[in-house]
C-alpha positions in Angstrom: 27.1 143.7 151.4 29.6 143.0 153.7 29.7 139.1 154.7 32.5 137.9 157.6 33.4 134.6 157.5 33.7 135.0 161.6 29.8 136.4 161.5 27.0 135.6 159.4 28.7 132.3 157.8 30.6 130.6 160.8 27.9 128.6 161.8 27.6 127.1 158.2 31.4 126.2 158.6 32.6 122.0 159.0 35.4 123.7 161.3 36.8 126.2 162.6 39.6 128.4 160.8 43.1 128.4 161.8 44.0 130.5 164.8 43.9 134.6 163.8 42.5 133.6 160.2 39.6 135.4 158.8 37.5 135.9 155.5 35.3 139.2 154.1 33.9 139.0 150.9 32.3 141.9 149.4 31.1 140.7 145.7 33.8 138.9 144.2 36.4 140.3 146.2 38.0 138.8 149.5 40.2 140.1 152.1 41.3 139.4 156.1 43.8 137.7 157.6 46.3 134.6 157.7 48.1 133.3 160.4 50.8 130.8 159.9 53.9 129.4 162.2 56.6 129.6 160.3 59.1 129.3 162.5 60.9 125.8 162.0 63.6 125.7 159.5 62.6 122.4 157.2 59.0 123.0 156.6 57.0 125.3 153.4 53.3 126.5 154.0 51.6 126.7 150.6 48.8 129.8 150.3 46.0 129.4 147.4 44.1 132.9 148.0 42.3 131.1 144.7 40.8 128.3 146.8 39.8 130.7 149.8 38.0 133.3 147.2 35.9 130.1 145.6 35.2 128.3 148.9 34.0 131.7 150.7 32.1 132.5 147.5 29.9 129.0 147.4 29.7 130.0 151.4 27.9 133.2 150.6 25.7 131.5 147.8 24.3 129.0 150.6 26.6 125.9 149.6 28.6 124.2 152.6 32.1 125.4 152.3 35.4 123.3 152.9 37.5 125.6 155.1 40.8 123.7 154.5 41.8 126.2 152.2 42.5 128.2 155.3 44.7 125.7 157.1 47.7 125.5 156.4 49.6 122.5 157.1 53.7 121.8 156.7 55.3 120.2 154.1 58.6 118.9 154.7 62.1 120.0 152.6 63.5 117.0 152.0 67.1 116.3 152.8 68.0 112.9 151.5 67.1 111.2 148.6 65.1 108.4 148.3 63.3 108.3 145.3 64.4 108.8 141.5 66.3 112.5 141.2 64.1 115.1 139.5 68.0 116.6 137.9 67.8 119.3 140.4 66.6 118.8 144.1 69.6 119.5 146.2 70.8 120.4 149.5 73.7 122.9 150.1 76.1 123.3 152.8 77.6 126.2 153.4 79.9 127.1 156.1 78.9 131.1 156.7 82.5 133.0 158.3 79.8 135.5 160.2 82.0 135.4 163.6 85.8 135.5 161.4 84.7 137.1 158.4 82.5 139.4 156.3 78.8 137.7 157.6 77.3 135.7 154.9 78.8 137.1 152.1 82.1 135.3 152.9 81.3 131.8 152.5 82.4 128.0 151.4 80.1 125.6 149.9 81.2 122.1 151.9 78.8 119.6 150.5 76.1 119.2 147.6 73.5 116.4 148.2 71.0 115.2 146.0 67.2 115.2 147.7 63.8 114.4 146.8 61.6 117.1 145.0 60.0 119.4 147.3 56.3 118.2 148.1 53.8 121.0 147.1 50.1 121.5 147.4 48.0 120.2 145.0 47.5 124.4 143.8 48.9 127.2 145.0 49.7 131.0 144.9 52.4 131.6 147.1 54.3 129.8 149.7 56.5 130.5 152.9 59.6 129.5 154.8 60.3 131.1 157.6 61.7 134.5 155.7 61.4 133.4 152.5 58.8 133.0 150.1 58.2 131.7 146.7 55.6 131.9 144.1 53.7 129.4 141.7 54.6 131.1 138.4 54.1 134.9 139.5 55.8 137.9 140.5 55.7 140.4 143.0 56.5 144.3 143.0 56.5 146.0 146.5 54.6 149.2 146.8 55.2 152.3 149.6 51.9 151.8 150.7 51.6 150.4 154.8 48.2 149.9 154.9 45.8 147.8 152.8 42.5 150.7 153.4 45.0 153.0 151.9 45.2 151.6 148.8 43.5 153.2 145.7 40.7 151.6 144.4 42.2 148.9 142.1 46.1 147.5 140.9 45.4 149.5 137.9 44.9 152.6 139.5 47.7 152.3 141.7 50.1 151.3 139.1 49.0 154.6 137.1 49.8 156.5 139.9 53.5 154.8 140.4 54.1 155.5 136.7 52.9 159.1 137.1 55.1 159.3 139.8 58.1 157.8 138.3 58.2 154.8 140.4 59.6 151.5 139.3 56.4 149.0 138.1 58.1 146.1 137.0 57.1 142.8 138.8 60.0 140.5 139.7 59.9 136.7 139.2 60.9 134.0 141.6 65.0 133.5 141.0 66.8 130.1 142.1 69.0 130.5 145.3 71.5 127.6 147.1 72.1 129.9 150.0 68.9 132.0 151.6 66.6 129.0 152.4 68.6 127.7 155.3 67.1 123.7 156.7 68.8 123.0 159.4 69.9 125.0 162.6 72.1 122.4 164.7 75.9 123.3 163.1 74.3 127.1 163.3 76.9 127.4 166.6 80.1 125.9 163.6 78.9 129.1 161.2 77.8 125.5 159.1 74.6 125.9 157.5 72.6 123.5 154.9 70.4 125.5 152.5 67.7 124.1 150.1 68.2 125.0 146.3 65.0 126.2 145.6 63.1 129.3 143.4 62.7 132.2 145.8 61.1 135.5 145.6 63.5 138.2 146.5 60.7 140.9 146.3 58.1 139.2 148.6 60.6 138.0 151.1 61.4 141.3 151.9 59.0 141.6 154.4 61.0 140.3 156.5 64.2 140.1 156.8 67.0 138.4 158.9 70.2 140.3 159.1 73.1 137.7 160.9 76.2 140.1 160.6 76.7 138.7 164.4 74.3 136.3 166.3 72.2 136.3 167.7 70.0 137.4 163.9 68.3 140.3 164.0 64.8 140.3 162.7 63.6 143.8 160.2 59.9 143.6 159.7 58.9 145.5 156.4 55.1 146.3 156.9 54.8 147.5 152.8 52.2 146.2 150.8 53.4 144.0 148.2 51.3 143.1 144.8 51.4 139.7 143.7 50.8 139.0 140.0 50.2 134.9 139.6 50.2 132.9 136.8 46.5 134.0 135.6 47.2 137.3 135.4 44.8 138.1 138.1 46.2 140.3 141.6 46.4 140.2 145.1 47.8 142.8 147.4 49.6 141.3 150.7 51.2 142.8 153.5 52.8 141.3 156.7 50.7 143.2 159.2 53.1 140.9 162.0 55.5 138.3 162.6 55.6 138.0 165.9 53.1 135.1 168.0 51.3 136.0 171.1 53.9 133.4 172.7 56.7 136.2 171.4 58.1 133.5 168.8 59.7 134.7 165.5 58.5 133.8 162.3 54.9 133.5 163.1 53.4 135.2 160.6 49.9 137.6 159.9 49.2 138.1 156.7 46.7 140.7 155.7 45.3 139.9 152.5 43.1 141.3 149.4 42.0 139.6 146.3 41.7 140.2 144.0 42.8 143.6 143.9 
């Protein structure tokens, strides 16, 4: 049977969900929606689709549920230091020649400055910045698929099917990058950037992506589902179904969601 979080179980609910967030479960399975505002440059949303499925489950079994597993609060890059340095926490400034030269691939790093580890959520799957993501130990293959009722009936199933077809199957880990995670936007008009060193996902961030061969960017909005693989082996398929508000703001993200799959 088919329980909405929206329906039978809001009433049961301490508060309400996050604007444009929802919850189905159907057995042990969940799916819906997540909406998140992305959209300044020094904050990272953390996602733990683990958290949502266990809450939603106790929901179903008549338990009071804790919905702020679905809100999604900001947590701050930092960019100074002022605590003991974890070795590796930095922020890097680039100057990006995208008005004189080749767009971002012609560049000069100007400064390296050592920060404060990036705050994190006490668990988590996967997390968002903006147009990039990250994830806590997993990794992500993008499928051709545009529509999570299209999918076949299970990651298995659609991974034989890729193989059959001579697709690619391999799932790609999170990579360290100094220059995609940009922090700060006030220099943007000086082609001077600061980026946060940082593990990224190169896979999952493509669904969207920000082109800056001129300003202003440009904004390409891949509607693919992507599988994400975490750390226990277990599956969820995600897809950006938009990242657009209702108050036309870029970077305000919905998430369609399915787990696990």
């Amino acid at each position: 049977m088919l329980t909405s979080c929206e329906g039978i179980l809001s009433g049961i609910y301490d508060e309400p969900f996050d604007k444009g967030s929802s919850v189905d479960v159907r057995g042990d399975t969940i799916s819906g929606s997540l909406y998140i505002e992305a959209n300044e440059w020094d904050e990272w949303f953390y996602v733990d689709l683990h958290a949502i499925r266990e809450a939603v489950t106790a929901a179903n079994d008549g338990e009071p549920m804790d919905s702020s597993c679905l809100h999604f609060e900001p947590y701050k890059v930092p960019l100074t230091l002022t605590e003991e340095w974890d070795g590796t926490s930095r922020i890097y400034t680039y100057l990006f020649r995208v008005l004189t030269g080749q767009g971002l691939d012609d560049n000069e790093l100007l400064q390296v400055v050592e920060t404060d580890t990036q705050p994190e959520a006490p668990s988590w799957d996967f997390a968002i910045h903006r147009n990039n993501n990250r994830t806590n130990g997993g990794a992500v293959l993008e499928t051709s698929f545009s529509s999570l009722d299209e999918l076949p009936i299970s990651s298995t199933t659609l991974l034989n099917q890729m193989v059959s077809e001579g697709k690619d199957t391999a799932f790609v880990s999170d990579t360290y990058s100094d220059k995609v995670v940009w922090v700060d936007q006030t220099m943007m008009l000086q082609e001077i950037i600061p980026c946060q060193g940082i593990m990224v996902n190169e896979v999952l961030s493509r669904w969207m992506i920000v082109e800056l061969t001129t300003p202003p960017p440009i904004f390409h909005h891949n509607g693919h589902v992507f599988l994400l693989r975490m750390n226990d082996g277990t599956i969820a398929a995600l897809r950006c179904a938009n990242y657009i508000s209702a108050r036309n703001v870029k970077c305000c993200l919905t998430i369609e969601y399915l787990y696990p799959y």
